[in-house]
C-alpha positions in Angstrom: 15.8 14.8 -89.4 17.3 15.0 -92.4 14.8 14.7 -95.7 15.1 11.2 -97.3 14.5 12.8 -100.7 18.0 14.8 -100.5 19.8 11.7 -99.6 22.2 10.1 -102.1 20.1 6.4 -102.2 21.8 3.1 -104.2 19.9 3.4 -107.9 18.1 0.1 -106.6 16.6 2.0 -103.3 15.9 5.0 -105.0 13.4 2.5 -107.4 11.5 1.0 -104.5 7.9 2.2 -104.1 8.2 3.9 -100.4 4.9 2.2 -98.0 2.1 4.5 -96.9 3.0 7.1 -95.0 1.5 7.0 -91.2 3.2 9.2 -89.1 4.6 13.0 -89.5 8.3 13.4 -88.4 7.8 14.9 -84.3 4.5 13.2 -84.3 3.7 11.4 -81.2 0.4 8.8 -81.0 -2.1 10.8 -79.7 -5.6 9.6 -77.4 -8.0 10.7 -81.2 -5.5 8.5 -82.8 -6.4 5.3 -81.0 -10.0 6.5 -80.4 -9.8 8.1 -77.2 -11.7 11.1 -77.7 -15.2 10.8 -74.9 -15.3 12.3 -71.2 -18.1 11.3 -68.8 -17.6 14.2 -66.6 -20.6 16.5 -67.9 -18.7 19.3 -67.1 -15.8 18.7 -68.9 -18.1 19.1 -72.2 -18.4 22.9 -71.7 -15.3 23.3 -69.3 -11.6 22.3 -68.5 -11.2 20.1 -65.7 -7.3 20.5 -64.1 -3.7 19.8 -64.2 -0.7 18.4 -62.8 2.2 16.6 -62.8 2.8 12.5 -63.1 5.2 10.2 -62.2 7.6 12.9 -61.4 8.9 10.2 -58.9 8.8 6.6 -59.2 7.3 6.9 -55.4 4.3 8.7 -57.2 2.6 5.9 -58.8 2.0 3.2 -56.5 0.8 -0.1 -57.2 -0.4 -2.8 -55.1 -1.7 -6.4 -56.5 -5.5 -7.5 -54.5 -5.2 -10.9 -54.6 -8.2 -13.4 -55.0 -9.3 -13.3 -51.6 -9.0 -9.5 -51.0 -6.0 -9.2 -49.3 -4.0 -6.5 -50.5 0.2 -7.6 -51.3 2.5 -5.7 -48.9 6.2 -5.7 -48.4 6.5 -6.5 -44.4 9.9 -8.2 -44.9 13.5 -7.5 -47.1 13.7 -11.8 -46.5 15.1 -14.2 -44.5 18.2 -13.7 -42.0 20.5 -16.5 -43.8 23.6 -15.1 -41.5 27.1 -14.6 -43.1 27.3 -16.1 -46.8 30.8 -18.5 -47.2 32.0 -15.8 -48.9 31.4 -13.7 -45.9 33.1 -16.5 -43.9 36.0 -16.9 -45.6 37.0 -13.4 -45.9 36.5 -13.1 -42.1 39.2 -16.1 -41.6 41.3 -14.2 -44.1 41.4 -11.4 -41.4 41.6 -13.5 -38.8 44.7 -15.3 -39.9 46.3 -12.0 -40.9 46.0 -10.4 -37.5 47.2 -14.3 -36.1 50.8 -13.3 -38.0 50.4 -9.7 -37.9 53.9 -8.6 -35.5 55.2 -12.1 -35.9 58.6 -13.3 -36.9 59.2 -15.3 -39.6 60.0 -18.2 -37.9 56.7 -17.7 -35.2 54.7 -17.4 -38.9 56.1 -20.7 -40.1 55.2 -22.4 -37.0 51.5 -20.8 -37.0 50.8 -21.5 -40.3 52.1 -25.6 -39.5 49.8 -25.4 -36.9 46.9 -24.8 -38.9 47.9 -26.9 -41.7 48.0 -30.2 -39.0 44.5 -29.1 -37.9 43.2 -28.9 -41.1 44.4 -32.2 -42.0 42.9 -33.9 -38.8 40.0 -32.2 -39.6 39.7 -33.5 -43.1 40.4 -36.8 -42.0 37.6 -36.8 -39.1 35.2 -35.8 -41.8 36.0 -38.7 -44.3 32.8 -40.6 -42.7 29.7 -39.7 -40.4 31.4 -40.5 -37.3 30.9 -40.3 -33.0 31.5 -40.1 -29.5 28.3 -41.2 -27.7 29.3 -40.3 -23.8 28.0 -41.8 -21.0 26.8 -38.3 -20.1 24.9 -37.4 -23.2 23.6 -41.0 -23.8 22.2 -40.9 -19.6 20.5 -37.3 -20.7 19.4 -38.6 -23.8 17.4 -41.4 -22.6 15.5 -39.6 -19.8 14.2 -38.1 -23.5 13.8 -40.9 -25.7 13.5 -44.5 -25.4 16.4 -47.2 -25.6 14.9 -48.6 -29.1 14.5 -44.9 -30.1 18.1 -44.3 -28.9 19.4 -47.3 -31.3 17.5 -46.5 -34.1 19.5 -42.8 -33.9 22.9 -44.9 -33.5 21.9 -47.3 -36.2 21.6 -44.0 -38.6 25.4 -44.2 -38.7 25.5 -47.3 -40.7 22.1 -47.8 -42.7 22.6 -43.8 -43.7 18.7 -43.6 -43.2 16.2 -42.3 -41.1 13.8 -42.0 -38.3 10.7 -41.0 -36.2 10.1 -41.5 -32.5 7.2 -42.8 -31.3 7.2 -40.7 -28.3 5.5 -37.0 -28.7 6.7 -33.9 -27.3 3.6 -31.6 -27.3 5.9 -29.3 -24.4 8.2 -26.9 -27.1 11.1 -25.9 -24.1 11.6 -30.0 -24.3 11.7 -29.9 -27.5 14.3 -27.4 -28.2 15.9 -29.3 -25.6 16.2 -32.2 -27.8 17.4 -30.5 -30.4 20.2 -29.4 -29.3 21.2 -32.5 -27.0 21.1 -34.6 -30.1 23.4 -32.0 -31.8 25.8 -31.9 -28.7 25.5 -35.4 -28.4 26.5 -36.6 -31.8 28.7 -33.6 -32.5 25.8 -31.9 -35.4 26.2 -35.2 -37.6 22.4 -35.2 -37.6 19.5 -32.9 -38.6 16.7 -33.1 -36.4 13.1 -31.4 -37.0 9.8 -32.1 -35.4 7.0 -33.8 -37.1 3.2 -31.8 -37.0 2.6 -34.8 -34.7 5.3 -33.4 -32.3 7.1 -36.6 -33.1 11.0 -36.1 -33.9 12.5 -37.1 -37.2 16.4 -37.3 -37.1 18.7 -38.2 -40.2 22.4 -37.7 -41.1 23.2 -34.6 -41.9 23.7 -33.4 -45.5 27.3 -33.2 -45.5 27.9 -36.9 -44.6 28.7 -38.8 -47.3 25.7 -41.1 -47.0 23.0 -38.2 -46.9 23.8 -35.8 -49.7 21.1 -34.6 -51.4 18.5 -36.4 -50.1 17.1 -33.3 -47.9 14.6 -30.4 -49.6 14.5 -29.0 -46.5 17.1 -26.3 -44.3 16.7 -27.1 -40.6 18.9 -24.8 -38.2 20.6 -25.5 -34.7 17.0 -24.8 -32.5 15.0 -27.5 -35.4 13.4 -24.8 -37.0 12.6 -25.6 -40.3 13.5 -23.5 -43.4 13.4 -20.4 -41.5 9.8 -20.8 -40.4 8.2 -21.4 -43.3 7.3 -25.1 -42.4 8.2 -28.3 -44.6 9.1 -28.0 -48.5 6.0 -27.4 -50.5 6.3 -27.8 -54.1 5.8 -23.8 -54.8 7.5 -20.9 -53.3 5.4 -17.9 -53.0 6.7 -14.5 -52.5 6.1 -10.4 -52.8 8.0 -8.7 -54.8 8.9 -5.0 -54.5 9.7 -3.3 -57.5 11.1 0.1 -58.6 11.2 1.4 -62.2 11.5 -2.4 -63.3 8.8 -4.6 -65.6 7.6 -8.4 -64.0 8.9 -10.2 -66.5 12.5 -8.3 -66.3 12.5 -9.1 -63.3 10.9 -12.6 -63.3 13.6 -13.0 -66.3 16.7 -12.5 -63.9 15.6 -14.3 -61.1 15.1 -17.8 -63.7 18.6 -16.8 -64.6 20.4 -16.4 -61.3 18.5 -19.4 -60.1 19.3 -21.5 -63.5 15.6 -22.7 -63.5 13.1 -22.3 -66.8 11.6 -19.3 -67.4 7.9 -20.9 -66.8 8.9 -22.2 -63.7 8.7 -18.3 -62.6 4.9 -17.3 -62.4 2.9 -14.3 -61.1 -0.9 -13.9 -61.7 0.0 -10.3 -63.5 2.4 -7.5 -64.3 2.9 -4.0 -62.9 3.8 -0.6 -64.5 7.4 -0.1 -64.8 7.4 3.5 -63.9 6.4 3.4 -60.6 6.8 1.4 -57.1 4.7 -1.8 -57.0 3.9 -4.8 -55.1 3.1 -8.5 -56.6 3.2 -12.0 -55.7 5.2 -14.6 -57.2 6.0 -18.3 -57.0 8.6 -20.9 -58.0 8.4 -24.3 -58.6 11.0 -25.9 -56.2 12.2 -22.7 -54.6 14.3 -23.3 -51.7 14.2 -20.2 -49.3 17.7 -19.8 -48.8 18.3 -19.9 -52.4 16.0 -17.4 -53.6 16.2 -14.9 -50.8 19.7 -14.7 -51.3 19.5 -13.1 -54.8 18.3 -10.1 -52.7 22.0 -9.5 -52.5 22.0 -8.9 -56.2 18.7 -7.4 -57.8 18.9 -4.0 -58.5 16.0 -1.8 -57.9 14.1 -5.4 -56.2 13.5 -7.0 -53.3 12.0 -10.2 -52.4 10.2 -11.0 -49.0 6.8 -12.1 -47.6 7.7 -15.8 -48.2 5.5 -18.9 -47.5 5.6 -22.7 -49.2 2.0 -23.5 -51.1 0.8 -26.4 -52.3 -0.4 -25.0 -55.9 1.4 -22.1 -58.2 0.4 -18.8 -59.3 -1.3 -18.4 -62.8 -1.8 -15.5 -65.0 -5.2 -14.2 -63.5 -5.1 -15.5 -60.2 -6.1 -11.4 -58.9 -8.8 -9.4 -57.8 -7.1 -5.8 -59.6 -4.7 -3.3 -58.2 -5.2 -0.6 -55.5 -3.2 2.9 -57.1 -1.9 5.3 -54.7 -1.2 8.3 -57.0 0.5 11.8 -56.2 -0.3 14.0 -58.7 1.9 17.2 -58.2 1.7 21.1 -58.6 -1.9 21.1 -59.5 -3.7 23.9 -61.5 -7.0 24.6 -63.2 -8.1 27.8 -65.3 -11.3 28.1 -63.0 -11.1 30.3 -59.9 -11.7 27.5 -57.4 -9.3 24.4 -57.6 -11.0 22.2 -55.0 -14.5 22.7 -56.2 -13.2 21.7 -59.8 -11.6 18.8 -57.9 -14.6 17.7 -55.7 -16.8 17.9 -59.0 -14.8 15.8 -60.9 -14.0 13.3 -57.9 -18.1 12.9 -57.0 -17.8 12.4 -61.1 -15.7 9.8 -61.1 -16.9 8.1 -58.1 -20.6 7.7 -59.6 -20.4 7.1 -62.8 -16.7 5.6 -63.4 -14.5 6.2 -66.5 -15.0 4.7 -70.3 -12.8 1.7 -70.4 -11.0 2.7 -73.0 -7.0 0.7 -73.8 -4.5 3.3 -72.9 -2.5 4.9 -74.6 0.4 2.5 -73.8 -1.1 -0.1 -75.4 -0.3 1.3 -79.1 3.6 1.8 -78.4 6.1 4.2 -77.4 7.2 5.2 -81.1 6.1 7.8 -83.9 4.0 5.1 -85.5 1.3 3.5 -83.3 2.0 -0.5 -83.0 -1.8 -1.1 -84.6 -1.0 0.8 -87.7 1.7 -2.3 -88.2 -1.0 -4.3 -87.6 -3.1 -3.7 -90.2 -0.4 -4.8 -92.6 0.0 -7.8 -91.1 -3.8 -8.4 -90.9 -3.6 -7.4 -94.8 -0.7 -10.0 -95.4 1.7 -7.0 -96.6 4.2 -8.2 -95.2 7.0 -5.7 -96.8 5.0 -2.7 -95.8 4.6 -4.3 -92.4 8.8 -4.6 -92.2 9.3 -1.0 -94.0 6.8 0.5 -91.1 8.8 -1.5 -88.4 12.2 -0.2 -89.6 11.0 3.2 -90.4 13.3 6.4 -89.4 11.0 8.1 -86.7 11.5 11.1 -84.1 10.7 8.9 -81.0 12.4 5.0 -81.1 15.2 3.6 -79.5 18.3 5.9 -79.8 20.7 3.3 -80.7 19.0 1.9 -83.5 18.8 5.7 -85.5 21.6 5.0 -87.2 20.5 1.2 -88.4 16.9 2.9 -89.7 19.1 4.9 -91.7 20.9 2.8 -93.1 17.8 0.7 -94.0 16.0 3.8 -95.7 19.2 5.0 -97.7 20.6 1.4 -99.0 17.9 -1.7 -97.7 20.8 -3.1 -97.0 19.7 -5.8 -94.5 23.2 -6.9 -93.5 24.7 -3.8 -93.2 21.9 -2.5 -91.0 21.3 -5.3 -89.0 24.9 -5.3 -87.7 23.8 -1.5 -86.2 20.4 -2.3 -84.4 21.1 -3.6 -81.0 19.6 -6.3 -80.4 17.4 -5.3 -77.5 15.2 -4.4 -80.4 14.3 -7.8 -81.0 11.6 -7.2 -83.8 14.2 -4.9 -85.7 17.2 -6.8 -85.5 15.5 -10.4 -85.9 14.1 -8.8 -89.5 16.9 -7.5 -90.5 19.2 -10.5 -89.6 16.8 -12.6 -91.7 17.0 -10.4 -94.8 20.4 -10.5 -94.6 20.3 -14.1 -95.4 18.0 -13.6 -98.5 18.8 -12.6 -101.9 17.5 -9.7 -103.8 15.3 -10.5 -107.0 14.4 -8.1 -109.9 11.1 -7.8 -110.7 9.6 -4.9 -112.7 12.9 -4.0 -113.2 13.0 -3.2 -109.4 15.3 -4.5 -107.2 14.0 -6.0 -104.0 14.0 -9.2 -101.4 11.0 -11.2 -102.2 7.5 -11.4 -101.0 8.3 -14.5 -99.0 11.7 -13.2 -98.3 9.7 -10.5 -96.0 7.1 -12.9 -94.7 10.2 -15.4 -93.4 11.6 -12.0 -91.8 8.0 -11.1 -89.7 8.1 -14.7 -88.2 11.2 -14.4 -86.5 10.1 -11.5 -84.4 9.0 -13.4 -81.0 5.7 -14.6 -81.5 3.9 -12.4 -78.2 5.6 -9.3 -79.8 4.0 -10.3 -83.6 0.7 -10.5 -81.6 0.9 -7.3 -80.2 0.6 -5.5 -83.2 -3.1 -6.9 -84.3 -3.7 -7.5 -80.5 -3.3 -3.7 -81.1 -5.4 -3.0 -83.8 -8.2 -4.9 -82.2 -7.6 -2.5 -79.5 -7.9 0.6 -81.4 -11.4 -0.4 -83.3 -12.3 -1.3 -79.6 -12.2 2.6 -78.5 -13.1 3.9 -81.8 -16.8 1.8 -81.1 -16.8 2.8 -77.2 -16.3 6.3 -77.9 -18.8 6.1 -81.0 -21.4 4.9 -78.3 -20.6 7.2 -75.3 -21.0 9.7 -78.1 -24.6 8.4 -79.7 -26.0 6.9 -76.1 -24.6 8.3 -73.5 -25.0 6.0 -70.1 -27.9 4.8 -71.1 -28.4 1.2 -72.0 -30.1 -0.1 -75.2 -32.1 -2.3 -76.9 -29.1 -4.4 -78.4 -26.3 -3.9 -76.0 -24.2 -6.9 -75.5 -24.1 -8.2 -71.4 -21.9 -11.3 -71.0 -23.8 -14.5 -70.1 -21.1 -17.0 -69.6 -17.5 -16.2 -69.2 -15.3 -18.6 -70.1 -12.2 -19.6 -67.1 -9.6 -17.2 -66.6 -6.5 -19.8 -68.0 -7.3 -18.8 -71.3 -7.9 -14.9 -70.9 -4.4 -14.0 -72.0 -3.6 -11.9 -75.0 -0.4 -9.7 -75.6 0.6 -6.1 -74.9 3.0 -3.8 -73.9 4.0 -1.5 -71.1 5.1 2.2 -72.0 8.4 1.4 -72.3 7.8 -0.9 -75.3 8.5 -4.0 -73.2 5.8 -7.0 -73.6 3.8 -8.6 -71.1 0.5 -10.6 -70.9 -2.9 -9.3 -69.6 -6.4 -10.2 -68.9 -9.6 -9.7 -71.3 -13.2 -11.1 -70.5 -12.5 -13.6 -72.8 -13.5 -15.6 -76.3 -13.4 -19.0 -77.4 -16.2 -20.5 -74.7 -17.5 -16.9 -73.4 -21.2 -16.3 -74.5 -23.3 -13.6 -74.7 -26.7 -11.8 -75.3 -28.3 -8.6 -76.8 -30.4 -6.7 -74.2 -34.0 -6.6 -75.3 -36.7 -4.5 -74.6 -37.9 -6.1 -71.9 -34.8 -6.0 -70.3 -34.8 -2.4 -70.7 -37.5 -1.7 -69.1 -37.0 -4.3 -65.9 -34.2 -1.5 -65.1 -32.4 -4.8 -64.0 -29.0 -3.8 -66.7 -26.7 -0.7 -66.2 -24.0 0.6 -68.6 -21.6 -0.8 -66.4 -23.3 -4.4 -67.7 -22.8 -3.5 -71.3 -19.6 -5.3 -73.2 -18.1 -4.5 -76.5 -16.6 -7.2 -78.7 -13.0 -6.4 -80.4 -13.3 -7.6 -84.0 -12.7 -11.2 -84.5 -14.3 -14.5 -86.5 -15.9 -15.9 -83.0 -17.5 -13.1 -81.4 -21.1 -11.5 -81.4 -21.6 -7.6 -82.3 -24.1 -5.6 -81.6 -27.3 -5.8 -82.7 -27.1 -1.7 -82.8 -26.9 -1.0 -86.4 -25.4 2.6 -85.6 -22.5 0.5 -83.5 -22.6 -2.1 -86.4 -21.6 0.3 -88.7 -18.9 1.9 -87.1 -16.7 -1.6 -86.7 -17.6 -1.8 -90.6 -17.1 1.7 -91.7 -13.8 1.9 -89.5 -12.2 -1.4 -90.7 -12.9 -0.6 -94.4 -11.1 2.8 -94.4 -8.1 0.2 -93.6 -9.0 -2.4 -96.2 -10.3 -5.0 -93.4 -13.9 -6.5 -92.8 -15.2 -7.5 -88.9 -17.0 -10.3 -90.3 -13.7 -11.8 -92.2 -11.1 -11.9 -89.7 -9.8 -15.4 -90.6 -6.1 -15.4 -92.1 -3.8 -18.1 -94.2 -1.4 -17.4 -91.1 -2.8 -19.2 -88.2 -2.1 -16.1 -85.7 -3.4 -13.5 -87.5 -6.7 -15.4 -87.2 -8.1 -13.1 -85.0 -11.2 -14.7 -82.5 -11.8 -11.5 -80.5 -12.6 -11.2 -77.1 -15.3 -9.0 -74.9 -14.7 -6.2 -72.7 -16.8 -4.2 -69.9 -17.2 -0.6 -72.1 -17.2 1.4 -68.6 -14.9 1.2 -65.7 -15.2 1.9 -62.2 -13.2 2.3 -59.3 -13.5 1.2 -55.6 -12.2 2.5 -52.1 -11.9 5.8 -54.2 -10.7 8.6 -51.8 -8.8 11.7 -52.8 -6.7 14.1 -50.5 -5.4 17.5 -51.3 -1.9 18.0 -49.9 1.1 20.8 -50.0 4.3 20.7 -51.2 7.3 22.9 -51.7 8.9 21.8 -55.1 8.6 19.3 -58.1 11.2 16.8 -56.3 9.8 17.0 -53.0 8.7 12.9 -52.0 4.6 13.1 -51.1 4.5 9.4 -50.8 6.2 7.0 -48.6 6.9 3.7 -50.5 6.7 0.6 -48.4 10.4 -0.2 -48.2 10.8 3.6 -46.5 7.9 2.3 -44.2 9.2 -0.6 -43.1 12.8 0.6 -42.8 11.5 3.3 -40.5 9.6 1.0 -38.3 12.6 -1.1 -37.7 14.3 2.5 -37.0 11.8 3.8 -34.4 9.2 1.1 -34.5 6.4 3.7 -35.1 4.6 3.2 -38.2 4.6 6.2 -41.1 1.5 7.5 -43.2 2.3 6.7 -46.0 1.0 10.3 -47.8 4.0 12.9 -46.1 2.8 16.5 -44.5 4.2 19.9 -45.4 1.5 21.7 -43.8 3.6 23.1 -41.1 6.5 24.5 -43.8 6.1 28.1 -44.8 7.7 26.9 -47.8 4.9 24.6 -49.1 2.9 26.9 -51.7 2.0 24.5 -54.4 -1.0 21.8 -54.7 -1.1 18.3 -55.0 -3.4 16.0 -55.0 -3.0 11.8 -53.5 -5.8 9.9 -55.5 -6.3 6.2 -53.8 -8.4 3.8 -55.6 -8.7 0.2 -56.5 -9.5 -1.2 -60.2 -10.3 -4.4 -61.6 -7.8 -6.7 -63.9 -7.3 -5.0 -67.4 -8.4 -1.3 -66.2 -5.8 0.8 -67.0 -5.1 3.5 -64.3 -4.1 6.2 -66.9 -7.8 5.9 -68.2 -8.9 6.6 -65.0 -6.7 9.6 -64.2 -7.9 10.8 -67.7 -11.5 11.2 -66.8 -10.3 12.6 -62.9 -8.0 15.1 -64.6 -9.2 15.6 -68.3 -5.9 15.3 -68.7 -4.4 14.6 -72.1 -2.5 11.4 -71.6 -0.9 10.9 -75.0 3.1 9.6 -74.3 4.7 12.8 -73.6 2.5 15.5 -72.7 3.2 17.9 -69.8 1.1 15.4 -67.7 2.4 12.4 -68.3 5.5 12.8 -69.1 8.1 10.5 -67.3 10.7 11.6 -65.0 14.0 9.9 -64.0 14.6 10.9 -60.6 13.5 9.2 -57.8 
């Protein structure tokens, strides 16, 4: 890149004092950055553990939601069968009417095409009203079935445009579907029949009479079934969603779109990894079936299915964790034995769990961690804050290069903004708001105003302005845990925190962001109304408190630190080299006031199994997602492991490894994988880094 000192910069540029720098050109965030730096793996202390390849394919990191009451989400279903669309229809009448006149004469077409034209018209005009034919036939069928008052209460429909029940029950369902299709016969399908949970009948006009248009939430077919199934119209539509190499709230976003409903009205109870194949629930308020399996036809890389009607919606929260199914591909280790280096570190990682550290995608994708942003903000310097965010750096969004350029050359905010595309939304709302300020002189320096670049900051989305001191909360977070794995060990101590009280999991929402830079909301063991106490000695020596008890608070004005003074220091000693204080986290800017929120300092997985598997080649599948499942079963109704064997293939000489396991809400996988692996999960090392095939 080229040097910014060599570059011919406006006089006015060239006098503006340049903000600290943070980041090397080339320099990626690595895990001693953000505090990662402790193992609990005793042997990886003296010895390396092994590696492999990640995500190599988006079927290699697979991610299914628990939900509150265990059950683990599935796709069983690509949706409902809603038959041709009118689209369909119509082109199929299209093709019938051309093979109608197809070897016709002219005059033989003319007389067709009058044909059709009369029917259509008498067609029109029986349609102008809910009209019928009652015959003697139907009516003598009909009323070995219903009653005579029940009868004319269905005729009366006709002219009051209302509706009604039957008193009389049909508990036998081969009479009832005999019903339903005599009253459709019988009144030529003016009315819409469905049966009651009493195994009563309710009939109406159908929607497309003139008196009965809109008044029906619910789709009933020819047989009475009602919306497919599913039962009567509940106020929220729940349904799984399969994903592939898409973020929740992408897709969450296109389905509000499509559907032309508010954003909030689409909910889930937490998002997935974009790189990978995952699994989720979802509801929306006033989904109709048909409506919103029909965007099947359109979402790319999605499918919706698994769909029931529910009383209540989903909330952030509303989860058990995730279970991970996890190929890890082409595995090595310096040691002689690869699957006693494996076992070790599995029996490791089954026993004593993994440090719960925030990963690594929690700081950002770019050259310059998202915390390090967040101290200036934190510090109210609010220029330095915009020059970090617009800074020229190896690893951003390509199409915005030559906007950061611009920016570091000229500061021209107009000129630059018209080059960052706006699916940069921080960069581009900043620079479109300095465009619209004025430069001042001041020290004979040419520059926007203080104020100028505080305006700029708060146009940036508020959940992406919290992410950067979410983020620096997160990094003093590690920096403590690893400062304690490092002094104590697993041991718990006199002064360790343990959480008393948790407060209700509404309010356990703060910002972050996947690794593609994209935001979403998460869980933390929370703040405001959590409480919590330091471990005595007497508590120590009941034995009744593990390290997997022990919380650490991120720093924040309503939170309780350790009574440790060797822990105390390190939140001080770590914020000061930044120019911030734990105990003064309070701001003039109401969301920079910082409360800070608890969180478990060790992680541990459950339903942990490993397997060790062979494969031929980098790009060879080793897991069946559950849309290749399901496809198959339709195919051969035979289910499919889901893990695929090469054992018999000559050609199958490397090593990989299928790691299942299940972790709570907040536990980041990658951490996990980390301790399992000592792998180095900084963004793009060998092991981590992110393929694009499939």
């Amino acid at each position: 890149m080229e040097n910014s000192a060599k570059r011919s910069a406006s006089p006015s540029a060239q006098q503006v004092k340049k903000p600290k720098t943070y980041a090397a050109p080339g320099k990626v965030v690595l895990e001693a950055d953000v505090g990662v730096t402790q193992y609990i793996n005793e042997a990886y202390k003296t010895g390396p553990g092994f590696f492999g390849s990640i995500k190599q394919r988006y079927a290699d990191f697979q991610v299914n939601e628990i939900l509150l009451d265990g059950t683990v989400v599935h796709l069983t279903d690509e949706g409902i069968d809603l038959g041709k669309t009118k689209k369909e229809k119509k082109q199929e009448r299209r093709l019938n009417d051309r093979a109608d006149l197809q070897d016709k004469t002219p005059e033989e077409v003319e007389a067709i095409k009058a044909e059709k034209a009369e029917k259509a018209k008498e067609a029109e005009k029986e349609n102008e009203g809910p009209k019928y034919e009652l015959s003697e036939d139907h009516k003598t069928r009909l009323l070995e079935l219903v009653t005579a008052e029940e009868l004319g209460e269905i005729e009366a429909l006709f002219t009051n445009g209302g509706n009604m029940e039957t008193k009389t029950q049909f508990g036998d369902k081969a009479l009832r579907t005999q019903l339903h299709q005599l009253l459709r016969q019988a009144f030529q399908g003016k009315l819409e029949t469905m049966t009651s949970p009493q195994n009563t009948f309710k009939v109406a006009l159908s929607k497309g009479t003139n008196n009965n248009r809109g008044r029906n939430v619910n789709h009933v077919d020819d047989l009475g079934v009602i919306n497919y199934g599913l039962g009567p119209f509940k106020n929220y539509l729940h349904f799984t969603l399969y994903k592939e190499n898409r973020e929740t709230m992408e897709v969450a976003s296109m389905i509000s779109k499509f559907l032309r409903v508010p954003h909030k009205a689409v909910k889930y109870a937490g998002t997935k990894d974009r790189r990978g194949v995952t699994c989720q629930r979802l509801s929306i308020h006033k989904g109709k079936v048909q409506r919103v399996s029909a965007l099947n036809k359109g979402l790319n890389g999605s499918i919706l299915g698994g769909f029931s009607y529910e009383s209540k919606s989903l909330d952030l929260g509303d989860l058990q964790g995730n279970e991970f199914l996890i190929a890890i591909r082409d595995v090595k280790t310096d040691e002689a034995n690869l699957e006693e280096v494996v076992e070790r570190a599995f029996n490791s990682l089954k026993e004593k769990g993994f440090i719960n550290y925030y990963g690594l995608q929690r700081f950002g994708t770019f050259s310059i961690s998202t915390h390090v942003l967040g101290i200036e903000l934190l510090k109210e310097n609010w220029k330095n804050a915009v020059d970090l965010l617009l800074a020229e750096q190896d690893r951003v969004v390509a199409e915005s290069v030559n906007a950061r350029r611009v920016w570091a050359e000229s500061r021209d905010a107009a000129e630059a903004s018209k080059l960052m595309p706006k699916r940069c939304f921080a960069e581009h709302n900043v620079l479109s708001s300095l465009a619209k300020e004025k430069k001042v002189n001041e020290a004979e320096i040419e520059d926007y105003h203080k104020q100028a670049y505080f305006r700029a900051i708060m146009q940036i989305p508020r959940n992406l302005r919290l992410i950067y001191v979410h983020a620096y909360q997160s990094y003093v977070w590690n920096m403590v845990a690893s400062k304690r794995i490092e002094l104590f060990g697993l041991q718990v101590r006199e002064g360790d925190l343990i959480m008393v009280e948790e407060k209700n999991a509404e309010s356990r929402k703060i910002t972050s962001i996947d690794e593609d830079g994209q935001e979403f909301e998460e869980d933390v063991a929370g703040t405001l109304s959590d409480k919590v106490r330091a471990l005595t000695k007497e508590d120590i020596e009941s034995g009744k408190y593990s390290i997997y008890d022990v919380v650490l608070p991120s720093p924040g004005y309503d939170v309780v630190y350790p009574t440790s003074p060797e822990l105390m220091s390190v939140y001080e000693d770590v914020m000061a080299k930044d120019g911030l204080d734990p105990h003064n986290m309070r701001r003039r800017v109401q969301e920079f006031s910082l409360a800070g929120s608890y969180r478990p300092l060790m992680g541990k997985a459950t339903n942990l199994s490993y397997k060790l598997v062979k494969h031929k080649d980098t790009n060879d599948p080793i897991l069946r997602t559950d849309l290749e499942i399901l496809h198959a079963k339709k195919e051969n109704d035979e289910p499919l492991d889901k893990i695929i064997d090469y054992s018999g293939s000559e050609d199958a000489t490397q090593t990989g490894i299928v790691l299942q396991m299940r972790l709570g809400v907040s536990c980041y996988a990658t951490m996990a994988l980390r301790e399992f692996m000592k792998a180095d999960t900084s963004r793009f090392s060998a092991n981590f880094d992110v393929k694009t095939n499939k």
